[in-house]
C-alpha positions in Angstrom: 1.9 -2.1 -82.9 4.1 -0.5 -85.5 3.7 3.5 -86.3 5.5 5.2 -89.2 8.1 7.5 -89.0 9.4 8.2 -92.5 9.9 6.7 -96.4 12.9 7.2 -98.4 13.3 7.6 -101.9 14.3 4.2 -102.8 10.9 2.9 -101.4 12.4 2.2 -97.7 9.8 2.5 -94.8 10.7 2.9 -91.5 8.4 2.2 -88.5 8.9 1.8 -84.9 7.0 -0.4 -82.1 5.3 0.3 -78.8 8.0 0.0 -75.6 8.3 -3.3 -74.8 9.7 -4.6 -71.6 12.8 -7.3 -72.2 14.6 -8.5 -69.2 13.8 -5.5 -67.3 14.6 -3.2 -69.7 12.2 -0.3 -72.2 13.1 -1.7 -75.5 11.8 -0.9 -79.1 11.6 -2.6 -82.7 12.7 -0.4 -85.5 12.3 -1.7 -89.0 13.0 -1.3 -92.3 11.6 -2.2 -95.2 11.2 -2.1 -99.5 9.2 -4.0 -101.7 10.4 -5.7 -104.2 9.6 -8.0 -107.1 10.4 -11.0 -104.8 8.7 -9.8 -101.8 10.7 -7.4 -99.1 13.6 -6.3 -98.1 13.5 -5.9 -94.2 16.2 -5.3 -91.2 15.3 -5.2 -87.7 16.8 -3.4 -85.2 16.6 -3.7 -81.5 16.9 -0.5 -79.2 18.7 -0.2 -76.6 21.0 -2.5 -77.8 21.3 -1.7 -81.9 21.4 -5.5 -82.1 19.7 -6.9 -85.6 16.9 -9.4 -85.2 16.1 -9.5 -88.8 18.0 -9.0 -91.9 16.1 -10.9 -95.3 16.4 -9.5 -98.6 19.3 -7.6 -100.2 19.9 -4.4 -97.8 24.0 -3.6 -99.0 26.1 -3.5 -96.0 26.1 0.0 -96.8 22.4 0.7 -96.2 22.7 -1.2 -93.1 25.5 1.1 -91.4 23.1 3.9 -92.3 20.2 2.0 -91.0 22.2 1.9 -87.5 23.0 5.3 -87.5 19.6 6.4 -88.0 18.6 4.2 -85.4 21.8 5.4 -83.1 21.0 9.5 -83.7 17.3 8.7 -83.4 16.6 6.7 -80.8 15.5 9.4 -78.1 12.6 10.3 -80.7 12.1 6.8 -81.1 10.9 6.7 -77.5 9.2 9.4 -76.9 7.3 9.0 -79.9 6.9 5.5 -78.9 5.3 6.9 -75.0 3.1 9.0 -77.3 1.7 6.1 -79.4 3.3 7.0 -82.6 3.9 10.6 -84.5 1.1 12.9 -84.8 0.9 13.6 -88.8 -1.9 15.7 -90.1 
């Protein structure tokens, strides 16, 4: 299951899975991801380890040093809003 957590202005989605056990360990998907006229741009990144699992498209370098620092300053909402099963939006 993925839940959303915010869109930014140039279209990018970002959405986070349910806790997933790996090796013993509470991990979480955190992805990223525009349309374009070809399809998607999409990066994948693994919590607790910030390691990318997917990276198609054309995400700059740039975006995806941002993409790890939202991931990096975000990733204690990323599990407790991952406990909760997802953000609670009106």
């Amino acid at each position: 299951m993925m839940y959303p957590y915010v869109k930014y202005s140039d279209g990018t989605e970002v959405m986070f899975s349910n806790i997933y056990i790996e090796n013993g360990v509470e991990c979480i998907d955190v992805h990223f991801e525009r349309s374009t006229s070809n399809g998607f741009d999409s990066v994948r990144i693994k919590l607790p380890t910030y390691e990318i699992t997917v990276w198609e498209g054309n995400y700059t370098d740039k975006e995806i040093e941002f993409f790890k620092k939202v991931v990096k300053n975000s990733s204690d909402l990323f599990y407790k809003y991952a406990k909760e099963g997802g953000l609670k939006l009106a």
